[in-house]
C-alpha positions in Angstrom: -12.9 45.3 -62.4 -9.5 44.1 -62.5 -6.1 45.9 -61.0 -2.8 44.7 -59.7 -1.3 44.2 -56.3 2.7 43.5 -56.3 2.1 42.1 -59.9 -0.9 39.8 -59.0 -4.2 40.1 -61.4 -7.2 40.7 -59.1 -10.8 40.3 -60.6 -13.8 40.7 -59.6 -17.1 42.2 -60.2 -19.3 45.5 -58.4 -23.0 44.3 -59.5 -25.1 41.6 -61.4 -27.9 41.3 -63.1 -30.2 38.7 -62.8 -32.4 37.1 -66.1 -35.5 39.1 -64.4 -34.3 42.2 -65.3 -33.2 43.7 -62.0 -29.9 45.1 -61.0 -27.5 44.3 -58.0 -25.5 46.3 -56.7 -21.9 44.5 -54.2 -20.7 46.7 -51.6 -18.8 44.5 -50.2 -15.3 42.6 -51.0 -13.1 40.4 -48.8 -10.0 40.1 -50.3 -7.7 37.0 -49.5 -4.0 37.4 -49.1 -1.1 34.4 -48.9 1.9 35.7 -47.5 5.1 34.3 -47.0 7.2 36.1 -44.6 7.0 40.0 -45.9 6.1 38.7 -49.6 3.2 38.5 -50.7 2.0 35.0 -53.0 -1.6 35.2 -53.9 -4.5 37.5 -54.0 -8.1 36.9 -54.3 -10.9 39.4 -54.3 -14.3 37.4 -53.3 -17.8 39.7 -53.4 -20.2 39.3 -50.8 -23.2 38.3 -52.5 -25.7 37.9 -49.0 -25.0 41.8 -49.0 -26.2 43.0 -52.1 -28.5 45.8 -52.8 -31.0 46.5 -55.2 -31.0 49.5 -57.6 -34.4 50.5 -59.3 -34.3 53.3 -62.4 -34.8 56.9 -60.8 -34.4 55.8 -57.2 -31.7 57.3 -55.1 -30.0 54.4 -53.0 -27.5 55.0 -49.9 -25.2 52.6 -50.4 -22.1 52.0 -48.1 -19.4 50.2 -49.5 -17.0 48.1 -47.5 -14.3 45.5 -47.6 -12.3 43.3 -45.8 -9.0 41.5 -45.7 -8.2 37.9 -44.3 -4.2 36.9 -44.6 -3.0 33.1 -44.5 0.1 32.2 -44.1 1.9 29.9 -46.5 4.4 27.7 -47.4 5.1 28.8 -51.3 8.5 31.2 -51.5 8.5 33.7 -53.6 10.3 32.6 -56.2 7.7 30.2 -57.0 5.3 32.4 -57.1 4.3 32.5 -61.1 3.6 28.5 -60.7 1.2 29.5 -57.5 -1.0 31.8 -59.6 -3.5 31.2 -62.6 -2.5 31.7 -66.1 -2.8 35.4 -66.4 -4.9 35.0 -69.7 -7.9 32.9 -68.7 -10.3 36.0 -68.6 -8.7 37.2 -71.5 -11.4 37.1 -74.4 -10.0 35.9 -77.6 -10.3 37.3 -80.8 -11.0 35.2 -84.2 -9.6 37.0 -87.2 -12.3 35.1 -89.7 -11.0 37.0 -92.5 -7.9 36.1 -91.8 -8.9 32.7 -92.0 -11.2 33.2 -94.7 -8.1 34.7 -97.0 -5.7 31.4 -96.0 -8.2 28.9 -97.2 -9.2 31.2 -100.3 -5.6 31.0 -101.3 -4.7 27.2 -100.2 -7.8 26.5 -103.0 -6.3 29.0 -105.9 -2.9 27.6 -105.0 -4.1 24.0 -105.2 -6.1 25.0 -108.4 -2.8 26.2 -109.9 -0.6 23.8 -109.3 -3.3 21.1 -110.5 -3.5 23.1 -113.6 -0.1 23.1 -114.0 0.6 19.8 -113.5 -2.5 18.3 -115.9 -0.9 20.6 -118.7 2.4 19.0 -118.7 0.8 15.6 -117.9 -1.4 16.4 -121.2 1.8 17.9 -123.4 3.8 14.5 -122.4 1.0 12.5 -122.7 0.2 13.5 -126.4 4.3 13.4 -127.2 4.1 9.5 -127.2 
């Protein structure tokens, strides 16, 4: 999952699956808060992975979900909080546009081609002239 508190990206995940096969299911969450003064810096959201439960297919599980919060104090004003935080892309996945790159060489080459063309005509036309 990922939401926003006062502007901060939080990520973090519900469940897992291991190579096995078998799903996990996190209840629980303890989030991380850095505070300075009444402003809040950072926020991190950290699963607790000793408490995880497993689901099987057609079983009915009771599950109950918790979380908790731990606030450190800090030294980092507000105003410097953008430099305090992660880029806000690096989960971001990125996108290659092959054909994109595809067309560009495809025309670099016929561009090449035609301006070589060009260039061995007249080369050829002053060439024969002498």
């Amino acid at each position: 999952f990922r939401w926003y508190y006062d502007e901060i990206p939080l990520r973090g995940y519900v469940g897992e699956v291991t190579k096995g096969g078998e799903v996990y299911l996190l209840p629980s969450h303890q989030f991380q808060m850095e505070y300075n003064r009444d402003r809040v810096i950072d926020a991190v959201v950290v699963p607790d992975v000793t408490k995880k439960v497993l689901l099987k297919a057609n079983t009915p599980v009771e599950v109950a979900f918790e979380y908790g919060v731990k606030w450190k104090e800090t030294d980092v004003t507000f105003e410097d909080r953008p430099a305090h935080q992660p880029s806000s892309h690096e989960d971001e996945t990125i996108e290659i546009q092959w054909f994109s790159i595809v067309n560009s060489c495809v025309l670099v080459v016929l561009l090449t081609g035609f301006v070589v063309y060009i260039v061995m005509k007249v080369l050829r036309k002053e060439i024969s002239t002498e």
